[in-house]
N, C-alpha and C positions, 0 to 999 in steps of 0.2 A: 459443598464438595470442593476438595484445595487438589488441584491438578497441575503441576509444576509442567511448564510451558519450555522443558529441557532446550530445545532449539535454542532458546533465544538464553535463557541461563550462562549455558555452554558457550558464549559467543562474548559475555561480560565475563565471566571468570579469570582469563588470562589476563583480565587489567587490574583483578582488586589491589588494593595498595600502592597500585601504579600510582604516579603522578600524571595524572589522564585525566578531565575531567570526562566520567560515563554519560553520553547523553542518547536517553529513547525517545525517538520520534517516533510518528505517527497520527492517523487518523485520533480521533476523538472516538472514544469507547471502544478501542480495541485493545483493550487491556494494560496497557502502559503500564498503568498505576498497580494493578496487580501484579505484574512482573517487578515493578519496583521493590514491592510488599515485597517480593519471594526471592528477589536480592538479598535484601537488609535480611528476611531471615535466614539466608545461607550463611550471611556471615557472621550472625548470630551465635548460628551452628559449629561456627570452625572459632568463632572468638567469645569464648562465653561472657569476658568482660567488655565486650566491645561499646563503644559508646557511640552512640544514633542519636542523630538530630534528625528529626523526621517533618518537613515542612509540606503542608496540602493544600494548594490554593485555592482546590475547591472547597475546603472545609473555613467556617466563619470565625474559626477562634484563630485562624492565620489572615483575617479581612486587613488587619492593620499592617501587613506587608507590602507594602505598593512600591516600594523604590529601595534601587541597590542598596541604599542606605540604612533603610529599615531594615534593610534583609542583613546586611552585615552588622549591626547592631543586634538582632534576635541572633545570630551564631554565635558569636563573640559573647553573649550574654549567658549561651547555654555551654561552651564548650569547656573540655578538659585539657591541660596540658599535655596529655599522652594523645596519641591520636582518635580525631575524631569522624565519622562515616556521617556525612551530610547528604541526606536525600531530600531531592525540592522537586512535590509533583506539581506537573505544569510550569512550569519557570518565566516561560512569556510572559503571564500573569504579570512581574514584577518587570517592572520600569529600567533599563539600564543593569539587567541584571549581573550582566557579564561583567562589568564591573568588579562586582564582588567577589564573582566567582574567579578573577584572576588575582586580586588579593589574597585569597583566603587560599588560592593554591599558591600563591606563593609564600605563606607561613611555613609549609611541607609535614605540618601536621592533620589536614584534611584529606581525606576519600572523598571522595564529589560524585555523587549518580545525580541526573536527574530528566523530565519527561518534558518532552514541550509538543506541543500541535500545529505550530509554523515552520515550514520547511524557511520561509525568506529572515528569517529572525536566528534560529539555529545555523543554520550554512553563511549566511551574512554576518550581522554583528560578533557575534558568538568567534565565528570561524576568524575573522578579520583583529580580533584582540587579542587573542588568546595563542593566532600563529602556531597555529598545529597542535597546543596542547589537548585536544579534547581528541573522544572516540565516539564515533556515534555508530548506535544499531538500530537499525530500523524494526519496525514492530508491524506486523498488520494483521487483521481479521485471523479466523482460524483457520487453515486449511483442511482439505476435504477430511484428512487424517484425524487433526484433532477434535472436528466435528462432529465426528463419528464416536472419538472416547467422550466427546463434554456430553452429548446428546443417548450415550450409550444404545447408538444405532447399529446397526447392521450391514454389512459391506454389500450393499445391493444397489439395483436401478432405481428402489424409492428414494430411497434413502441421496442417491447422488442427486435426485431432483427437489428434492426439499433442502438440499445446499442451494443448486441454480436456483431457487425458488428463494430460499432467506438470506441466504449469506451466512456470513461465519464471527458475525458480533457475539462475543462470549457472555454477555448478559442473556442471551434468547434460551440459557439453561434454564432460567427460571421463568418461562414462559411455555406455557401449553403452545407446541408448533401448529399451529391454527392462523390462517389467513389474516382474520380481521383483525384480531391481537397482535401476531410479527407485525404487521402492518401499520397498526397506530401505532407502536413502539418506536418503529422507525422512521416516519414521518414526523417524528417529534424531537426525534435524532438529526436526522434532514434540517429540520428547525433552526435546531442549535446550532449547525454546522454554522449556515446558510447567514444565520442574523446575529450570531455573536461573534464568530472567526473571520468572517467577511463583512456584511455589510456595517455593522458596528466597530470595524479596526481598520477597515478600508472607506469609509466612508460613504457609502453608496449609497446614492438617493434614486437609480434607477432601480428599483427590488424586483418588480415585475419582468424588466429585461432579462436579471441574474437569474430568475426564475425559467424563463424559457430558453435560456442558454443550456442551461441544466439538461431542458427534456430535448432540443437539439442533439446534445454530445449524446444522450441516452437513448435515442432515438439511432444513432450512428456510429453505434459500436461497431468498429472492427471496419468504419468506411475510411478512406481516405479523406482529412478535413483539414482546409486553412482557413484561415481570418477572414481573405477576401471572400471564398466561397459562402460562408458563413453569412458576410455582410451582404452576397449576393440576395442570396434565401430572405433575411429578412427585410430587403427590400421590396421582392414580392409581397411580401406580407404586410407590408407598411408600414415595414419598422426601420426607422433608417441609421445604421450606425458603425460607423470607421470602422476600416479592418484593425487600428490602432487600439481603439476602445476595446472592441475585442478580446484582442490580445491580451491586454490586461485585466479582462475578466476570466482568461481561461487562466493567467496566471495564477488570478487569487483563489481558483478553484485548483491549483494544484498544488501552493501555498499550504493550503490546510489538509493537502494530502487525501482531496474526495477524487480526485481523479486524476490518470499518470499518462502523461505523452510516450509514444513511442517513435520514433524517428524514421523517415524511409533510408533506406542505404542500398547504394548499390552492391549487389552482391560481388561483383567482378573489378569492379574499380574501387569498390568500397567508398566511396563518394559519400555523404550523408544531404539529402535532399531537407534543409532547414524548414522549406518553405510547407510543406506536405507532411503532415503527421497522420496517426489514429490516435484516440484517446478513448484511456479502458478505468474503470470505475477500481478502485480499492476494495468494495464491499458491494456483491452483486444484492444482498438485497436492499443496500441502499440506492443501488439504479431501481429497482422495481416498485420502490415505494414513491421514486419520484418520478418516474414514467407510466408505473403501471405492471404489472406481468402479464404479458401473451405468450398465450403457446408459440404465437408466428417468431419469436422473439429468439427460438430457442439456440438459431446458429451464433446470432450475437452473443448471447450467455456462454454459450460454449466457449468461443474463442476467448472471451475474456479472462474464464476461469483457467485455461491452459496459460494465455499469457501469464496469471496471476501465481499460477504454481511454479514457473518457470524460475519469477522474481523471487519467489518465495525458496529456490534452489541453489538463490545468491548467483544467477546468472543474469546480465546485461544483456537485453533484446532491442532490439529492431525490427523494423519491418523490409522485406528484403523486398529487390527488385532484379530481375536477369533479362535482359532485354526486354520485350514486350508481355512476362511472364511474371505474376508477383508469388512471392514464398510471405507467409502470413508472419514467419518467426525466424530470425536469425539469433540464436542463443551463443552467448559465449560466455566461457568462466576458466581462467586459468589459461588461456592463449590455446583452447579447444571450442570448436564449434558445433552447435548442433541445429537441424535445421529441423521446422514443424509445420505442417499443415494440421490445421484445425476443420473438422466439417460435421457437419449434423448428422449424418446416413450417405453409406456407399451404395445408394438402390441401384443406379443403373450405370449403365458403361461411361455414358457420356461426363458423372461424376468422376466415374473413377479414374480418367483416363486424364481430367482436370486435376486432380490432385496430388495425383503421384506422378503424372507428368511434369508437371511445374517442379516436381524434385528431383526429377532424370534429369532435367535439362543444366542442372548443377553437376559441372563435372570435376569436383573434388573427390577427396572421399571421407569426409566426416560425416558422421553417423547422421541419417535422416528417418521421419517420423511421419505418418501421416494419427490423426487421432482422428476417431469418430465415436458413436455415442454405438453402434452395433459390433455385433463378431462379423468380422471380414471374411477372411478364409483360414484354414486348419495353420497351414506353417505359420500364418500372419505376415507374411511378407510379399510384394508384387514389384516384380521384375528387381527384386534386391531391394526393396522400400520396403521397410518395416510398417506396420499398422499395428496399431494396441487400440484397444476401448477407452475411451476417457476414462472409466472406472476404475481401469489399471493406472492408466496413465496418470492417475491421480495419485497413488500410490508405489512411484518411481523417482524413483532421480534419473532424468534423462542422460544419458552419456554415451 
C-alpha cells in the first residue's frame, strides 16, 4: 500500500532546487526513508529526466561508504553535469559527513535530501559547518489521523485505544494488530534504538542502568522529573548515580529522538524552570513495550498523545505553571497560545473543578482546552472552557 504522508511532502516542497540542504530527522522506523522514497519520486514526477543518486546506508552494497570521502568519491563518480538530486538515507552512518555535503553544495549543481536518527549530530556538526545552509523537518510516528487511513480503521473509541495501545510505527501495517506480535516487533525496535544509537555510539558500559532509566522515564510520564530527583530514586534502590551521569543519559535518549523534554514555564513571568522537566515518549508503543501496557497507565498515555499531537501541529510546548496551579500544556505557534489540560474521565466534581479550574485561573484570553477520553456536557464548554473528547481532539488543530 503507497500512502503519500502529504504533511510532511508539503513542508519539503518549497526547497526543491533550493540551495538548502533537506534534512529528515527522526526516531528510527518512523518512516523517514519512505518519505524520502516519495520525495525523489515527486521529483521524479515534475522532472522526467531528472538525475538521482540514491544512497542507503542500511542497505550493503552502500557498506563501503564510511567516511566523507568515500561518500564524495561515490557522488562524484555517479554524477551528471546538469543537476543532480542526492539522497543519503541515514547520513550519520558516514563519518564527517558534512564535510561533503558542503562541498558538493558548493558545486551548485546538487539538490541534497537526506535522513539521519541523531538530533546531536544533525543540529551540532551539520548545523555548525554548513552556517545556516540546511533545512531540516522533523518526522515522527503516525498520528491518530494517519493511523486510522494506514490501518484502514474506524474513527471510534477502539480504534483510539489500539493507537494508545501500539503507537503509530508505520511498519505495524503489515502486522496483524495483536498484542504478542506489536509487541515482539517492538521490543526488537527498542533493541535497535537502545544498543546501536546509544550504547554502541555513546559508549556505554552501564546497559542495565540505560535500561531502567527507560522504565523510570516510562513509568513517569506526564510527572515532573530532574536528574537529582532521579538520582534520588535510585539511591533508594541501590543504585548510585550523579545527577550528572544522568543527565547525560537522558540526553542520549533524546539524541536518538526516543523521548522529548518538555520544559516548566511560568505562565505569568514566563520564566522557563531549566531544572524541572516532564518527558513524553515519541512512539507510545514504544513506551509500552518497554514498560509494559496497563490499563492504570491510561492518564499517562493520554497526556502523552495530546502533547504529541500538539507537536505534531508544529506548536512548541511547555509545561505551564500559575502560582500554586499547573496547566499540563502551554502551546504556541505563530506568537498565538493555546492552553490544554489533558485527563482520563470528568466523573466527578472534585475532577472537574481540578481541571478547568487550573484554566480559569489564566486570565488572558487565548483559547483553552480541557481534553478527556468521555463526552462532557452538550454545549462542551464549562464556565467558557471548552472540553472536546480526545477522539476529536485528535482530529483538530487546536487554535
Amino acid at each position: 500500500m503507497n500512502i503519500n504522508r502529504e504533511r510532511y511532502l508539503d513542508k519539503v516542497r518549497p526547497y526543491y532546487q533550493k540551495q538548502l540542504i533537506k534534512v529528515l530527522t527522526g526516531q528510527r522506523r518512523v518512516g523517514k526513508s519512505y518519505i524520502l522514497q516519495q520525495v525523489a519520486e515527486d521529483i521524479r514526477n515534475r522532472h522526467k529526466r531528472a538525475h538521482i543518486i540514491y544512497i542507503d546506508k542500511e542497505q550493503f552494497e552502500f557498506d563501503q561508504i564510511r567516511n566523507y570521502r568515500d561518500l564524495h568519491q561515490f557522488v562524484k563518480n555517479h554524477s551528471v553535469d546538469s543537476m543532480n538530486y542526492l539522497f543519503i538515507d541515514e547520513i550519520q552512518e558516514i563519518n564527517g559527513f558534512e564535510k561533503a555535503l558542503r562541498s558538493l553544495l558548493a558545486k551548485g549543481n546538487y539538490d541534497i535530501y537526506c535522513t539521519g536518527s541523531n538530533a546531536q549530530l544533525l543540529s551540532g556538526e551539520l548545523a555548525t559547518l554548513l552556517s545556516g545552509r540546511q533545512i531540516s523537518v522533523h518526522i515522527y510516528s503516525l498520528s491518530f489521523h494517519e493511523f486510522k487511513i494506514f490501518h484502514q480503521l474506524e474513527h471510534n473509541q477502539e480504534t483510539l485505544m489500539k493507537y494508545l495501545k501500539f503507537g503509530g510505527l508505520p511498519y505495524l501495517i503489515h502486522l496483524p494488530l495483536t498484542e504478542e506480535i506489536i509487541f515482539d516487533y517492538l521490543k526488537n525496535i527498542n533493541a535497535t534504538i537502545l544498543f546501536r544509537d546509544i550504547v554502541s555510539r555513546y559508549e556505554i558500559r552501564d546497559v542495565a542502568f540505560l535500561t531502567n532509566l527507560l522504565r523510570f522515564i516510562a513509568d513517569n510520564v506526564g510527572n515532573l522529573t530532574a536528574a537529582k530527583r532521579i538520582s534520588d530514586y535510585l539511591k533508594s534502590l541501590g543504585d548510585s548515580k550523579t545527577p550528572f551521569v544522568i543527565s547525560n543519559y537522558l540526553s542520549y535518549l533524546e539524541n536518538v529522538f526516543y523521548i522529548i523534554r518538555a520544559q516548566r514555564q511560568d505562565i505569568q513571568g514566563k520564566r522557563i524552570f531549566e531544572y524541572s522537566s516532564k518527558f513524553y515518549f515519541q512512539d507510545l508503543g514504544l513506551r509500552n513495550a518497554a514498560a509494559g501496557f496497563k490499563p492504570d497507565d491510561i492518564n499517562k498515555l493520554i497526556e502523552n498523545v495530546v502533547f504529541m499531537h500538539l507537536l505534531l501541529n508544529d506548536y512548541q510546548v511547555h509545561v505551564g505553571k500559575t502560582g500554586m496551579k499547573e496547566v499540563d500544556f502551554i502551546a504556541e505557534r505563530q506568537g498565538e497560545k493555546t492552553y490544554v489540560q489533558a485527563t482520563y474521565l470528568l466523573s466527578d466534581n472534585r475532577i472537574i473543578e481540578r481541571e478547568f479550574g487550573n484554566l480559569l485561573s489564566i486570565k488572558d484570553n487565548y483559547p483553552k482546552y480541557v481534553v478527556s477520553m468521555d463526552q462532557f456536557n452538550a454545549p462542551g464548554t464549562y464556565k467558557g472552557i471548552k472540553h472536546l473528547p480526545l477522539l476529536d481532539f485528535l482530529e483538530t488543530t487546536p487554535s
